[in-house]
C-alpha positions in Angstrom: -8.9 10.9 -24.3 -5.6 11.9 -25.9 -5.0 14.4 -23.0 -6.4 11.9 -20.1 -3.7 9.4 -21.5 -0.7 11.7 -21.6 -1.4 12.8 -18.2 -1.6 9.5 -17.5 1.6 9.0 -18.6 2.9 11.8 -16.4 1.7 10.7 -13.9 3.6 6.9 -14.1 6.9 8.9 -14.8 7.0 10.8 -11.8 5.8 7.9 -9.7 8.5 6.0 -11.0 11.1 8.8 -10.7 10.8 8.3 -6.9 12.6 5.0 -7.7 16.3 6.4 -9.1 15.7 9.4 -6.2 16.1 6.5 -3.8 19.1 5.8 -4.7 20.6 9.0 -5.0 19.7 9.8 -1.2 21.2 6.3 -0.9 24.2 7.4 -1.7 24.3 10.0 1.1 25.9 8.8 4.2 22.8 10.2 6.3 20.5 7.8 4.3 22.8 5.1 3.6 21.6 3.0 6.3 18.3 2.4 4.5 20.3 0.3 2.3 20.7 -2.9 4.5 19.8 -5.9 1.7 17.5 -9.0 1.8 18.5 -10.9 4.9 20.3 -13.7 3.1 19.9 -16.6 3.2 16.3 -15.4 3.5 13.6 -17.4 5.8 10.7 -18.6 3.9 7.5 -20.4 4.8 6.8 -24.1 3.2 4.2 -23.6 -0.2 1.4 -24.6 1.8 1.3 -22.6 4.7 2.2 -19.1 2.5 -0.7 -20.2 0.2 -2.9 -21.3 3.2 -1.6 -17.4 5.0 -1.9 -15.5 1.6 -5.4 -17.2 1.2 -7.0 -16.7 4.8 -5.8 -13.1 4.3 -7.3 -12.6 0.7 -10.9 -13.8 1.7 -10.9 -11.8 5.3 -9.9 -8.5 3.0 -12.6 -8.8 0.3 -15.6 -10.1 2.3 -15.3 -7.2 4.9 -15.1 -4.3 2.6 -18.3 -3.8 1.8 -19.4 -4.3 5.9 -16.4 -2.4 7.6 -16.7 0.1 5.0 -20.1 1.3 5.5 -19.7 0.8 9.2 -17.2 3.6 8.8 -18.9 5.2 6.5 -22.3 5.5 8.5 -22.4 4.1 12.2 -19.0 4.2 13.4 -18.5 7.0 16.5 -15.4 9.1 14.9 -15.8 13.0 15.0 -17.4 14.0 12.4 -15.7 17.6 12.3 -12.1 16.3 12.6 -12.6 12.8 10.4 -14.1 14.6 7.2 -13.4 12.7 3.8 -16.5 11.2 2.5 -15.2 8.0 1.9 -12.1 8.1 4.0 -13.9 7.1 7.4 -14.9 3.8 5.5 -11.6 3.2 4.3 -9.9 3.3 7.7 -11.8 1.4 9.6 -11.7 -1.4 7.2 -7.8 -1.1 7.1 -7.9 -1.0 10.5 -9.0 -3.8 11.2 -7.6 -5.5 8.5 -4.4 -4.3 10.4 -5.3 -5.6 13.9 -6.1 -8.8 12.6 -3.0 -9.4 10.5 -0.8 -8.1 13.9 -2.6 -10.3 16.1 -2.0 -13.3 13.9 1.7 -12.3 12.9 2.3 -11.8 16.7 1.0 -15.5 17.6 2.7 -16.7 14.8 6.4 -15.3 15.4 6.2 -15.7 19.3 4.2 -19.1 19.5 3.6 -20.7 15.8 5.4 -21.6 13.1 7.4 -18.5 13.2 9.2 -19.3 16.3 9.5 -22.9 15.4 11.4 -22.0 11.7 13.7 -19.7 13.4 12.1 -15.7 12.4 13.6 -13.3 13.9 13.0 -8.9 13.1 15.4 -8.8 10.4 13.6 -11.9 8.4 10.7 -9.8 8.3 11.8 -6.5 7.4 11.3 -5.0 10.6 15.3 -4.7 11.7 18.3 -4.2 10.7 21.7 -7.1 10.7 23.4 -7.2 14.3 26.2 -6.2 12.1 25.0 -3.1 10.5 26.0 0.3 11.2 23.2 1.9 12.0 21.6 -0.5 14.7 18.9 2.2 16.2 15.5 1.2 14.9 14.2 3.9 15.9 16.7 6.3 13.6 16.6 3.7 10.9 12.2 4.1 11.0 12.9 8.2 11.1 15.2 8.3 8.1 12.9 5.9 6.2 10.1 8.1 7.3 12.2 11.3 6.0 13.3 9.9 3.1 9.7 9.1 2.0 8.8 12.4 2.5 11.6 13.7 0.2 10.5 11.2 -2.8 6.5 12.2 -2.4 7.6 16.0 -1.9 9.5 16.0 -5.4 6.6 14.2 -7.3 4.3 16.6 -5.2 6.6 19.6 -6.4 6.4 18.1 -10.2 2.5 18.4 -9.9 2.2 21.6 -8.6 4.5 22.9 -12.1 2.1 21.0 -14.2 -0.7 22.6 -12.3 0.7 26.2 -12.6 2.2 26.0 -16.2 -0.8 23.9 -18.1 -3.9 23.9 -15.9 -3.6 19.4 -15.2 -3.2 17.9 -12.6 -1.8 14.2 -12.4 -4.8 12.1 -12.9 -6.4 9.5 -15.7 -9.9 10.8 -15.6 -10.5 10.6 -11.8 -8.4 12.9 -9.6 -5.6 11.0 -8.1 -2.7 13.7 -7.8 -3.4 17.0 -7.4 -2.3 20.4 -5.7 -3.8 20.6 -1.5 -6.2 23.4 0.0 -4.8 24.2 3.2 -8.1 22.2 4.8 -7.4 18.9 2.6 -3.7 19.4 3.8 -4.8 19.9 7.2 -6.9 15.9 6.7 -3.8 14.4 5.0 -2.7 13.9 8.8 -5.6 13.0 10.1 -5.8 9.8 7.8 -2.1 9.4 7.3 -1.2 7.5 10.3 -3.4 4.6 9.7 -2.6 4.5 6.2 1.1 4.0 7.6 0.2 1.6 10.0 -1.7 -0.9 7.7 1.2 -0.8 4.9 3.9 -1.5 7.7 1.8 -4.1 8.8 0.4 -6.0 6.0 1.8 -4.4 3.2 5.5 -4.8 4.6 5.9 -7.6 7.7 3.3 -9.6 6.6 3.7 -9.5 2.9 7.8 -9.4 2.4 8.3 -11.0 5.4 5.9 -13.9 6.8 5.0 -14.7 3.0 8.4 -13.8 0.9 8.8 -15.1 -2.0 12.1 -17.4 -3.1 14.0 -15.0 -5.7 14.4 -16.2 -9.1 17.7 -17.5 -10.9 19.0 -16.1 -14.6 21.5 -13.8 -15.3 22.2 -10.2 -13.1 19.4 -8.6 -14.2 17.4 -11.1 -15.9 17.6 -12.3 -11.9 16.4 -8.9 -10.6 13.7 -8.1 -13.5 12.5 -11.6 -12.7 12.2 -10.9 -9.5 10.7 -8.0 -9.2 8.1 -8.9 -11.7 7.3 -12.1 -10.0 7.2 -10.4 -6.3 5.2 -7.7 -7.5 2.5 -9.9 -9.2 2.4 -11.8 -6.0 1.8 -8.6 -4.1 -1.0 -7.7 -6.1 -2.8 -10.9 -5.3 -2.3 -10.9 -1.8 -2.6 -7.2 -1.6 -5.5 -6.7 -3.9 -6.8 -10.5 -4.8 -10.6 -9.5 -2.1 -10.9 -6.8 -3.5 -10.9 -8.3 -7.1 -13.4 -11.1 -5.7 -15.4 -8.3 -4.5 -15.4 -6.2 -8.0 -16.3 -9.7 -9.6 -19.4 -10.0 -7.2 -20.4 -6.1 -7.4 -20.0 -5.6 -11.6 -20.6 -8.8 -13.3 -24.4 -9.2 -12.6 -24.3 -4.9 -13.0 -23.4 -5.7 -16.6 -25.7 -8.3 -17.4 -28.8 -5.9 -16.7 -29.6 -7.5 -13.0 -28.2 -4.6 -10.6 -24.8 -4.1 -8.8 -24.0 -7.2 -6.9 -23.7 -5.5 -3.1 -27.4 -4.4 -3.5 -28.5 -8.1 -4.8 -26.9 -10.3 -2.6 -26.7 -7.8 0.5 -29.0 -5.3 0.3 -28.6 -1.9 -0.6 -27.4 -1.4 2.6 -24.1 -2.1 1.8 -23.7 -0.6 -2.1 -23.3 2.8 -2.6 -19.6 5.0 -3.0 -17.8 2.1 -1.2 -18.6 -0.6 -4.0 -18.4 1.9 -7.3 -15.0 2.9 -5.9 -13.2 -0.4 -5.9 -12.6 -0.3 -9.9 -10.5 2.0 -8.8 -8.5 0.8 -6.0 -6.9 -1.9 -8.1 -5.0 -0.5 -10.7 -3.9 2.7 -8.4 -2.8 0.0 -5.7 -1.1 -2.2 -8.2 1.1 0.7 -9.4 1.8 1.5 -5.4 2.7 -2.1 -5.2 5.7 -2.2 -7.7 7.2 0.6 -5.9 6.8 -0.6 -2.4 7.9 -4.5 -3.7 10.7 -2.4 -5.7 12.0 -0.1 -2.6 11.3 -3.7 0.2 14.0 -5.4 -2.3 16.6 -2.2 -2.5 16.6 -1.4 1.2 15.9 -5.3 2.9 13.8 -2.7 5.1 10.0 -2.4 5.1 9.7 1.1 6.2 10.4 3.7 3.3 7.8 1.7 0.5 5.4 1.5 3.6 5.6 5.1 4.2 5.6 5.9 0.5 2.8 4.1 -0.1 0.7 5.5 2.5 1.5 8.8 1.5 0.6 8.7 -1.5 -2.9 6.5 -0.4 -3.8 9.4 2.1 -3.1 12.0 -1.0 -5.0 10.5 -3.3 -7.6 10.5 -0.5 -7.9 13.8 1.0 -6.6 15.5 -2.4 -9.1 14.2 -4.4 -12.4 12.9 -3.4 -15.4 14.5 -2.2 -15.0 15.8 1.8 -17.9 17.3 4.0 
């Protein structure tokens, strides 16, 4: 347990060490334009309609997961030979629709609900830049973010092959989270990546910085920014994660009282299995992913590079680590 807990540790410090490479590519002037700050003074939603939002999106995410994901899992037509993670066909077709459903009602609500009526425009939810900026070209601004996410994963990816090569350990507490890729798990980080991206972009960066962003917080400099970035990261962890946790609470509490896992009791056994064990694990490796996302939305003003860093990292811990056929 000593060694799971110092490679624990390893692995936190070189998730974090994306943070400060951020803002030394920043500081380039081909990546400077990621740097476009919180659209100030920032739109946000009256309390009752971001709770009512954050709620209606908590309860769709947790009560599908165990249905969508052994839909995926079992009976939904993708190709078997190309789509080969064990779990991973469950995973994106819950995210998936998870996706469709939050763009569907973000659409409605920017172009005909309360979004039009308060005023939203791109740049309130993270999607653009200021007329005024200096890179105006979304589609160069969604490129750079997308290259620069690629340089931050690569050098945590390069920091795990060294501890790989030099002590035999990957980066992992006890289940395999970050480790070294065969050329055929590489070859399935792409096929699962791009739905990965889309779902963060979506509702782990329009949606959740932008429809339901939080006020920031007053103090001092920094006691404003650690304040805020505590609080906005908490938040994200509820919206974010807060089904899932009703889920866990369903599938372990009656499991440790002696009765069963909860899926196979209330459900049917149907709908346990890989799908329900696995959640104990999606929340702390999601909260982690969260504090860099809500860390990187607050640097840039821009949803793109945590949304892409996040989904890289999903898809490796994905096709690098659990069990394909």
């Amino acid at each position: 347990m000593i060694k799971e807990v110092l490679v624990l540790i390893a692995m936190l410090a070189a998730l974090v060490s994306m943070l400060p490479l951020f803002l030394l590519l920043s500081g380039l002037r081909f990546f400077a334009p990621l740097v476009q700050g919180l659209a100030n003074p920032p739109k946000l939603l009256p309390p009752k309609s971001r709770f009512r939002t954050a709620l209606i999106a908590v309860l769709v995410s947790g009560f599908t997961f165990p249905f969508l994901g052994q839909l995926g899992h079992g009976l939904f037509p993708v190709p078997e030979n190309i789509f080969r993670m064990t779990v991973g066909n469950g995973f994106i077709v819950w995210l998936s629709f998870l996706m469709l459903f939050s763009l569907g009602m973000l659409i409605f609500w920017y172009r005909r609900g309360e979004g039009k009526r308060l005023g939203y425009t791109l740049r309130d939810l993270g999607l653009a830049p200021p007329a005024e900026a200096p890179c105006q070209n979304l589609r160069t601004l969604v490129l750079r973010s997308a290259l620069a996410a690629v340089i931050m994963t690569g050098a945590m990816y390069v920091m795990v092959c060294i501890s790989t090569v030099l002590f035999q350990l990957d980066f992992r507490f006890i289940w395999p989270f970050f480790k070294p890729f065969t050329p055929e798990r590489f070859g399935q980080f792409f096929v699962y990546l791009p739905f990965y991206a889309a779902f963060f972009t979506i509702n782990a960066g329009a949606k959740l910085y932008g429809q339901l962003r939080l006020p920031e917080y007053s103090g001092g400099s920094g006691k404003k920014s650690s304040l805020t970035q505590l609080a906005w990261w908490g938040y994200s962890v509820l919206v974010m994660l807060g089904g899932v946790f009703i889920i866990v609470l369903i599938e372990y509490i009656p499991f440790f009282l002696g009765f069963g896992p909860g899926a196979d009791l209330l459900f049917s056994p149907l709908f346990g299995g890989p799908f329900m064990s696995v959640m104990i694990l999606l929340i702390p490796q999601f909260a982690v992913f969260f504090f860099l996302s809500t860390w990187l939305y607050r640097k840039s003003g821009l949803v793109y590079t945590g949304s892409f860093v996040v989904a890289i990292l999903a898809g490796w811990v994905l096709t690098g680590g659990s069990a394909m056929f």
